[in-house]
N, C-alpha and C positions, 0 to 999 in steps of 0.2 A: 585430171584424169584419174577417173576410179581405180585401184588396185585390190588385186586378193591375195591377203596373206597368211599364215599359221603360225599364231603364238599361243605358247605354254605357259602359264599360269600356276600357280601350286597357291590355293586358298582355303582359309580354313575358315568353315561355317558350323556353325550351332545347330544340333536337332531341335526340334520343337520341346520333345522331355529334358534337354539338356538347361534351356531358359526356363522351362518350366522347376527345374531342381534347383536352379541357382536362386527364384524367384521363391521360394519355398524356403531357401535355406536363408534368404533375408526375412521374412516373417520374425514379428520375435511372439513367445510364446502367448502375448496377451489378445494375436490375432488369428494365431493359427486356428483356432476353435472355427471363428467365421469362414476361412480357407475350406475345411474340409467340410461343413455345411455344406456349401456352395458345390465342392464336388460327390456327396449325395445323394444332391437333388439333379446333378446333370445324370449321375450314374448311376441308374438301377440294379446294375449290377454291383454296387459296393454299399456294403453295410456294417453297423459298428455290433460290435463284442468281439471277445474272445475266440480265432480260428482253432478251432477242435483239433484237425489236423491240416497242419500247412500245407499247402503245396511248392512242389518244387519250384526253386528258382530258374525262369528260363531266357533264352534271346530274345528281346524285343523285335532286333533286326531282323534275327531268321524270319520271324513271322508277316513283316512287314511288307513284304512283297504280295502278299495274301490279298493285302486289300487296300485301300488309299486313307488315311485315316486322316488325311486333313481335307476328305471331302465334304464340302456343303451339304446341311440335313438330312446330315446320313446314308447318302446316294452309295451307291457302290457298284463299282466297274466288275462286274460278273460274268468271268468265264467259264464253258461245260464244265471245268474239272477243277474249279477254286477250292470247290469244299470237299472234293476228293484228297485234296494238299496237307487240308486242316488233321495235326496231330493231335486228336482228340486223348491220349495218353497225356495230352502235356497239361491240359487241363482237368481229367479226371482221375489221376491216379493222387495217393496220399503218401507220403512219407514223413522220417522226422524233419523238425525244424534243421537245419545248418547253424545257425547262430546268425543268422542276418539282424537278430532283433536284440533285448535286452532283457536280462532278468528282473523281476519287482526290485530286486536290491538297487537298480538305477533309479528308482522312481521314487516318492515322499506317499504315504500313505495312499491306497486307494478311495477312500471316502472323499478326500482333498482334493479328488482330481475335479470331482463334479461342482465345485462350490466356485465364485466369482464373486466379490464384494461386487455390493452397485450403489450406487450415492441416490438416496430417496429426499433429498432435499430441495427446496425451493431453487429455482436459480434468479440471478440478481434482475433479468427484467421480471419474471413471475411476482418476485415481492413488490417492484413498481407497479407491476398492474393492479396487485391487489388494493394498494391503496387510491385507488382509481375511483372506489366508491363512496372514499370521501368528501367530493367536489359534484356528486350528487347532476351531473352531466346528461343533456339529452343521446340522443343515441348518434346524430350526427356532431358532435360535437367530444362524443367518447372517440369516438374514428380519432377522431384528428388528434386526439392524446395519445392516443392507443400509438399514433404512427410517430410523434414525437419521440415518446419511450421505447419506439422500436429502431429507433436513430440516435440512441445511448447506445456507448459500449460498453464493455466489458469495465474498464474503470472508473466506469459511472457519468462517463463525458457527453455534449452532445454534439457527433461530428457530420450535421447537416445546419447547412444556415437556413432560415428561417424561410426566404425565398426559394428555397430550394424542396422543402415541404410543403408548402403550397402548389409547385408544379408536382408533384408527388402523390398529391390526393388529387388533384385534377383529374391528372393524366391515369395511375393507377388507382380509382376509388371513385370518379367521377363527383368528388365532391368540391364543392367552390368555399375556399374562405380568402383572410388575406391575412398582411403581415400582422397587425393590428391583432386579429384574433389567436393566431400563434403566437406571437408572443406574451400574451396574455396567459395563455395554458402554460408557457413556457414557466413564466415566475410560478404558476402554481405549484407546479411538480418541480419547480426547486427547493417548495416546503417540505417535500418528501421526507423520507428515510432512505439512506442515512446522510446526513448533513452535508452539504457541498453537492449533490449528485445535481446533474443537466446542466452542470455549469461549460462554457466552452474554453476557459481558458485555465490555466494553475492558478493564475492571478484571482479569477473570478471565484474560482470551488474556493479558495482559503478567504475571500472574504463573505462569502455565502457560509461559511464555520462561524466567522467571528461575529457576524452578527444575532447569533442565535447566544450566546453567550450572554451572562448576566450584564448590566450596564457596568463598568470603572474606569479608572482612570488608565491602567494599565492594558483592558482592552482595546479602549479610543485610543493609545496608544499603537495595538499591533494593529487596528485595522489605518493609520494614519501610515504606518510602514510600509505593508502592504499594497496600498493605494499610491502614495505618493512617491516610495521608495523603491519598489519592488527590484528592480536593476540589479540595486546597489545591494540588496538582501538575500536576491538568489548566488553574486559575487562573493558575497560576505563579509564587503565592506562594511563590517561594522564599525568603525572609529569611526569615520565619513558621516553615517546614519545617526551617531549617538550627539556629535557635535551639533548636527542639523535638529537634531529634537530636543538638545539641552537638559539630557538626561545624565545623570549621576552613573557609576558603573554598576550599583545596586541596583537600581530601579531600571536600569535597561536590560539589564541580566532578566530579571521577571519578563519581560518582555517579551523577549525572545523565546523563554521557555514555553508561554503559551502558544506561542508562533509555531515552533518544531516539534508539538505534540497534536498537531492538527496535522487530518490526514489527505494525504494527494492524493489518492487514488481512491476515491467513497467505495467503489464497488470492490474493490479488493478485497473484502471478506467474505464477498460470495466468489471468489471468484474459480475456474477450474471445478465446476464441479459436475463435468461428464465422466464417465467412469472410466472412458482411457487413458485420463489424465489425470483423475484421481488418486487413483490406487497405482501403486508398479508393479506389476506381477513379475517377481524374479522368474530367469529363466533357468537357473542353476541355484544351487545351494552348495553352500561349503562349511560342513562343523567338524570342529578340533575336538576328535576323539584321540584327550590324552596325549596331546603332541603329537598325534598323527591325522592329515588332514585328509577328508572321507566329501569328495563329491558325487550327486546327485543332479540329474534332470529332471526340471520342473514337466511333468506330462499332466496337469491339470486342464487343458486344452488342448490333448492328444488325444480322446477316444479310442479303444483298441477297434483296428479296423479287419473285414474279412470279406471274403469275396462270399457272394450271393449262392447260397445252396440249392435255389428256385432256378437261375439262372444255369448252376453246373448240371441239373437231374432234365433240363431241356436239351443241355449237351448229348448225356447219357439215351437222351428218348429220338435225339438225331441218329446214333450210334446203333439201338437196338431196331430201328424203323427197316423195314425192306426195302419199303419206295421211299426214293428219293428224289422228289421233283423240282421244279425250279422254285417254285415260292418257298418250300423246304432249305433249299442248299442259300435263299436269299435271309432265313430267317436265320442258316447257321452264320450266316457273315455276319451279321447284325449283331448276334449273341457273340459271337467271336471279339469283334471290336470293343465292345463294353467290358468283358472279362479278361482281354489285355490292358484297357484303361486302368480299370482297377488293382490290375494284380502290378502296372505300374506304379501306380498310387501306392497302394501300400508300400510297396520295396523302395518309394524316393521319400517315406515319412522316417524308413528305417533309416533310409543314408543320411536325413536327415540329422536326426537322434545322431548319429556315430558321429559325424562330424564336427557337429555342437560338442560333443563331447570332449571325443580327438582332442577339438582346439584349446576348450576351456580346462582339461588337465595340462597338457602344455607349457599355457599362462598360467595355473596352480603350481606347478613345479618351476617358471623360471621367478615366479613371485612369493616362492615359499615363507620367505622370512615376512611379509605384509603382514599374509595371512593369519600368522601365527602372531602377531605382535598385534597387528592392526594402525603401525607406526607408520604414516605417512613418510619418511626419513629414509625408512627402511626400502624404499622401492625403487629395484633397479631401471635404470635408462632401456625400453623394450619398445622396438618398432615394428609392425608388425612383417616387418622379413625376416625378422628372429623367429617369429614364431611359425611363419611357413615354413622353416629352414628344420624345425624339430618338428613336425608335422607330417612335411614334404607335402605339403598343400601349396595352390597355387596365393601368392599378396594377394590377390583378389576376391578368392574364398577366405580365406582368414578376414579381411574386411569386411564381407558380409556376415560374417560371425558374428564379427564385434560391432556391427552395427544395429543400433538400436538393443542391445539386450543388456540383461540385468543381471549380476550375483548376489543372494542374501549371504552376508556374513556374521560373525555375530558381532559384527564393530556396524553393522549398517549394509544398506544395499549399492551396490557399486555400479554403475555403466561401467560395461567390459573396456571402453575405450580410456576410461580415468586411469588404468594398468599402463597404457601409453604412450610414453612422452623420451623427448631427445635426449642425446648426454651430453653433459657441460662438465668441462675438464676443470681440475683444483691446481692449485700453484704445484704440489706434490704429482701432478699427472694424472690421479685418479678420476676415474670417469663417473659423474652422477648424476641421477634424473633432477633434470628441470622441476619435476613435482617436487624435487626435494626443497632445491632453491625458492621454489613459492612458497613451500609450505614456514620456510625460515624466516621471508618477507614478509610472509602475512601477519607469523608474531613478532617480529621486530614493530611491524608499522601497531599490530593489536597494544603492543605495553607503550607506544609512545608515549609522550605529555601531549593532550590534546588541545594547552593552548600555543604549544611551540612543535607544529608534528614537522617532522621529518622531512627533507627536501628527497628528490631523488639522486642529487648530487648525493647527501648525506648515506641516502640506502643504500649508493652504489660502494663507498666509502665502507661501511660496517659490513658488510657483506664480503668486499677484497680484506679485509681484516680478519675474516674466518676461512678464509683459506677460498673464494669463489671466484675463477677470473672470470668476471663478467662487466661489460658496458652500462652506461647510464642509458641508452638507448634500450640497454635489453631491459633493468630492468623497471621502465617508463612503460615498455610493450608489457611486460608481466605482470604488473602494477595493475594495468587495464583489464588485462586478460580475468584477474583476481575480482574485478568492480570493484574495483580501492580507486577512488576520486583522489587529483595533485591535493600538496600539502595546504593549499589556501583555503579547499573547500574543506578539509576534515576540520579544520581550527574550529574549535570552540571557544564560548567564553568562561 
């Protein structure tokens, strides 16, 4: 049986500017550039330079009732007396700034703003193709190479089987070959540059090295390793291996050294080199003027932005007109809606600004001693509800702060999030960041003897010995955390 009944609810929802702020305030500075492009080109009514005179800050809400702004193509619900509503004072009058924005003293030079390094270099398939011309190839037969080297990755590997490029020029390319002729091309472009590249396995790139190597005894030795050992070499059984080859500890020692100076990854020196990953564009700066520390926001992909003068003197000719008609009062909703968009826009780039700020003084003041030393040791245990709690920001904006963004200091550039890590209590009670205890593990295990390294039993042992109470679990997890490989695989000979 149907019933009707009345419940109350209390829910809280997001305006559209408000995801749009939060979205804005995770941007980190190296993409905000393309952000405000993009609203631009939506918004005629917003353009970049310096506002001459500002205008006043006003209610989105109040205005909001005016017209529907998350109507489709612009459509607008038009009543006789919408544009009688419109407070055209609130758009054409000027006063001074309030201080919603920042003074140049926030910013690093103005010529710096316009400048973006860009990587002009080859990338690692471009150099394969290049030597594409030296196999002197008819044109269907380039395809099928072309599609080989476009089934390498990044570390120079090639992660399609050979059947599987053949249904691939089929199906996309409409060309027929077979395995036979693929792997044909395949061994060719394994002559390539640089050594080892289009091989599919580790096993296979380090003996595609060693055979390029002058003829000796020593290299028939590592590619016999290689080949027959491989196992027992990535383990680093070497006693096992050296008994098996009847090799001396001098002469297997040579061995080896040729072996671990050969590279696994070919394309790795091209590797990364699109410019969002090339470069880091810090999003803040921090320099120690004289013991006292002076930040700055990076606005090198801020353009100064202003609302359209074309756009407010249309206002002004609504305003001075006698007749007011409907196509009139359609074309003030119109202009209305773009010149709230954008006098939003700008005011969520200021909040923007202020709140990068806010946060990253914040973390400059509960990090001060870092800063100033640059001593990892030095860095207190900081999560980020510390830093909302001196903010009074929400954990969750202080998260999108520190995510993805950068500080130049002059010890190097930092991810905001490397400032945050847990506390780990000392026999004494005192509380210390984990960063510290890594930073202690990584030179205990850095000065080890590399042919007796250090158990984690052992690390955990010298560690409780300096005053750390921690587990061999913890620090097995930290170890990792670090890419510090167990004691069997650091051993050297």
């Amino acid at each position: 049986m149907l019933r009707q009944s009345h419940q109350q609810k209390l829910l809280q929802k997001l305006s559209p500017q408000q995801i749009q702020l939060m979205k804005l305030l995770q941007i980190p500075t190296a993409n905000l550039e393309e952000r405000i492009k993009e609203e631009l080109e939506e918004n005629p009514a917003l353009e970049t330079g310096e506002e001459e005179a500002p205008t006043d800050e006003y209610d989105l809400q109040d205005n909001s009732d005016d017209f529907d702004s998350d109507s489709d193509d612009g459509e607008v619900e038009l009543s006789d007396d919408t544009a009688d509503k419109v407070d055209l004072d609130d758009f054409l009058r000027h006063e001074d700034d309030d201080g919603g924005g920042y003074s140049d003293d926030y910013y690093n030079n103005a010529e710096e703003r316009q400048s973006t390094p860009v990587s002009v270099e080859n990338s690692f398939h471009d150099h394969l193709l290049d030597q594409l011309g030296m196999l002197e190839l008819d044109e269907r037969r380039q395809k099928i190479a072309e599609q080989i080297i476009g089934s390498i990755d990044e570390d120079g590997y090639l992660r399609r089987e050979p059947g599987a490029i053949v249904d691939d020029l089929a199906f996309g390319q409409s060309i027929e070959t077979d395995l036979d002729e693929v792997n044909l091309l395949i061994n060719d472009i394994q002559q390539f540059d640089p050594p080892g590249v289009c091989a599919w396995t580790l096993q296979e790139c380090l003996l595609l090295q060693l055979k390029r190597f002058p003829p000796s005894k020593e290299v028939k030795n590592a590619i016999e390793i290689i080949d027959d050992h491989f196992n027992e070499f990535i383990k680093k059984h070497y006693d096992k291996i050296q008994r098996q080859l009847g090799l001396n500890a001098e002469d297997f020692k040579e061995v080896i050294n040729i072996i671990i100076k050969l590279n696994p990854k070919p394309g790795s020196a091209f590797a990364v080199l699109n410019k969002a990953e090339s470069y880091v564009i810090p999003d803040f700066f921090v320099f120690n003027n004289n013991g006292k520390l002076e930040l700055s926001l990076n606005s090198k992909n801020a353009p100064e932005l202003r609302v359209s003068e074309g756009y407010k003197e249309m206002m002004r000719a609504y305003d001075r007109s006698d007749k007011k008609d409907k196509r009139q009062k359609e074309a003030l909703i119109f202009i209305k809606q773009k010149l709230d968009s954008a006098k939003w826009f700008i005011d969520a780039i200021k909040q923007r600004q202020h709140t990068l700020l806010h946060t990253m003084q914040a973390i400059l003041q509960f990090q001060e001693e870092f800063f100033i030393t640059g001593d990892d040791t030095s860095l207190k245990p900081m999560i980020l509800k510390d830093i909302a709690q001196m903010t009074f920001l929400d954990v969750s904006t202080v998260s999108r702060v520190a995510n993805s963004k950068f500080v130049q200091t002059e010890f190097g550039t930092y991810k905001l999030k490397y400032f945050f890590s847990e506390a780990l209590q000392t026999e004494s009670g005192e509380e210390v960041s984990t960063r510290e205890v890594k930073s202690i593990l990584n030179d205990i295990i850095g000065g080890e003897i590399k042919k007796k390294p250090y158990s984690d039993e052992k690390l955990t042992e010298m560690l409780q010995e300096k005053g750390y109470n921690i587990a061999r679990r913890t620090v097995a997890k930290y170890r990792e955390q670090l890419n510090i490989p167990v004691a069997r695989l650091r051993k050297e000979l």
